[in-house]
matplotlib code that plots the C-alpha trace (Angstrom):
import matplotlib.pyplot as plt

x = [-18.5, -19.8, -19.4, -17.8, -14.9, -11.4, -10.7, -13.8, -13.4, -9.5, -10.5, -12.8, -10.5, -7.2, -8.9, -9.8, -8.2, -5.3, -5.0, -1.9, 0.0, -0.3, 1.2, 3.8, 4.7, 4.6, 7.1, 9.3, 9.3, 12.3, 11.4, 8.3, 6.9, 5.4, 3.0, -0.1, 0.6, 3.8, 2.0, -1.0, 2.3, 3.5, 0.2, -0.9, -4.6, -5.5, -8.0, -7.4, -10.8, -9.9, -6.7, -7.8, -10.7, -7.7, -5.6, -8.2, -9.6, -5.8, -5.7, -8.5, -7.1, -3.8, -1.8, -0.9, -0.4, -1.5, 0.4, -0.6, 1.7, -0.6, 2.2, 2.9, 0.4, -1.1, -1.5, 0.5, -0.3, 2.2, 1.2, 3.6, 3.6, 3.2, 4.3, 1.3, 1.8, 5.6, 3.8, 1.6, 4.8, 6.3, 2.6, 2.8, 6.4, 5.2, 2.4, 5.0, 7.5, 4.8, 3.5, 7.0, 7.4, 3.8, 2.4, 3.8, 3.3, 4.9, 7.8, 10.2, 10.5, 14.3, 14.1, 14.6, 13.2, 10.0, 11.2, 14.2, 11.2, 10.7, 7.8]
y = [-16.1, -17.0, -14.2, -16.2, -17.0, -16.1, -14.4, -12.5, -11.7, -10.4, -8.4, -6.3, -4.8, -4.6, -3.7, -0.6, 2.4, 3.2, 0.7, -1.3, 2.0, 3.2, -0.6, 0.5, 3.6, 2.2, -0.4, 2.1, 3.7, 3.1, 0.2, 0.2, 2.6, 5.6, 8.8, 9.4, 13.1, 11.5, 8.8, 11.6, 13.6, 11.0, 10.2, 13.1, 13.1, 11.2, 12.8, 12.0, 10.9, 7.8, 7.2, 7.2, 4.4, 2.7, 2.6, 1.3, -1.7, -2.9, -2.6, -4.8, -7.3, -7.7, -5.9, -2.8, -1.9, 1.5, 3.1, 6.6, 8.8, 10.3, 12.4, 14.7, 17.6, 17.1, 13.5, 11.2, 8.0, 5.7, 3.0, 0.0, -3.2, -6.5, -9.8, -10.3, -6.8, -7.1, -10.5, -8.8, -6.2, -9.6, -10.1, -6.5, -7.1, -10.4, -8.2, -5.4, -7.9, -9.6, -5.9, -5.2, -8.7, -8.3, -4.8, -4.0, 0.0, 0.0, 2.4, 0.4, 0.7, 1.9, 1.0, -2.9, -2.8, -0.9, 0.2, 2.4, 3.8, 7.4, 8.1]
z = [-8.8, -5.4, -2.8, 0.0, -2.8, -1.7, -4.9, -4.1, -1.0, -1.2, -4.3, -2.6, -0.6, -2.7, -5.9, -4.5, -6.0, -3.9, -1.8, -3.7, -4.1, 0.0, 0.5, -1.7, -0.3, 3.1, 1.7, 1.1, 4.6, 7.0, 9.0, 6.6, 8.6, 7.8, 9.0, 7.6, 6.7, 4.3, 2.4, 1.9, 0.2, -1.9, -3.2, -5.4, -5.8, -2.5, -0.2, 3.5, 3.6, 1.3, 2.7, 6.0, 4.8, 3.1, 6.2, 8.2, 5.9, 5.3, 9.3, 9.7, 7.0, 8.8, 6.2, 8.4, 12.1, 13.6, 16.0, 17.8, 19.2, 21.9, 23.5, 20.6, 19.2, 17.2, 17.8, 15.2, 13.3, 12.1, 9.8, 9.4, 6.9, 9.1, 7.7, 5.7, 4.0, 2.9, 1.4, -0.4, -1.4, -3.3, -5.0, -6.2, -7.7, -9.5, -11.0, -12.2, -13.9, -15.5, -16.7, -18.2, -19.5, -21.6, -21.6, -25.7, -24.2, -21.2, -19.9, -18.5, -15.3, -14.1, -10.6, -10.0, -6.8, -5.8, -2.4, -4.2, -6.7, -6.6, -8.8]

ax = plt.figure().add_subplot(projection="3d")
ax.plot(x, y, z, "-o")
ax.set_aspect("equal")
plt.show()
């Protein structure tokens, strides 16, 4: 596969450990909003180091917004889906029903919807 592919090229950065399940839990923020400190909770097992590389390459790919709330201490960061993230939110739900559909060893999953998902 050619490096300039656009399989490729999205793979690099979405097949990265984490990086579909922060999308997720930002999916499920209100407003799909949330602080970095509360998707570090919800993810068990996450340094901040990776998350905070995670946040900033789906930045740069247009998947997330940044926003700093300079007037608080400490200073705050809010991450937020964009368009192009809640896209990628329906791509992740295609790639669960087709997991439930033909994984033979799969739990089913009880939550219909990923944003109502508590696990």
């Amino acid at each position: 596969m050619q490096d300039e592919c656009t399989v490729n090229q999205t793979v690099k950065y979405l097949g990265r450990k984490w990086t579909l399940l922060i999308i997720l839990e930002l999916y499920k923020g209100d407003g799909y909003t949330r602080r970095f400190t509360e998707v570090k909770e919800r993810l068990p097992g996450i340094t901040a180091k990776v998350l905070s590389a995670r946040l900033k390459e789906l930045e740069e790919e247009g998947l997330v917004e940044k926003k700093i709330e300079a007037g608080s201490v400490p200073i705050r960061s809010e991450y937020t889906l964009t368009g192009s993230g809640l896209e990628m939110v329906e791509v992740i739900k295609g790639i669960k029903q087709w997991a439930l559909r033909w994984k033979v060893e799969n739990i089913a999953c009880g939550a219909q919807d990923c944003r109502s998902c508590v696990l």
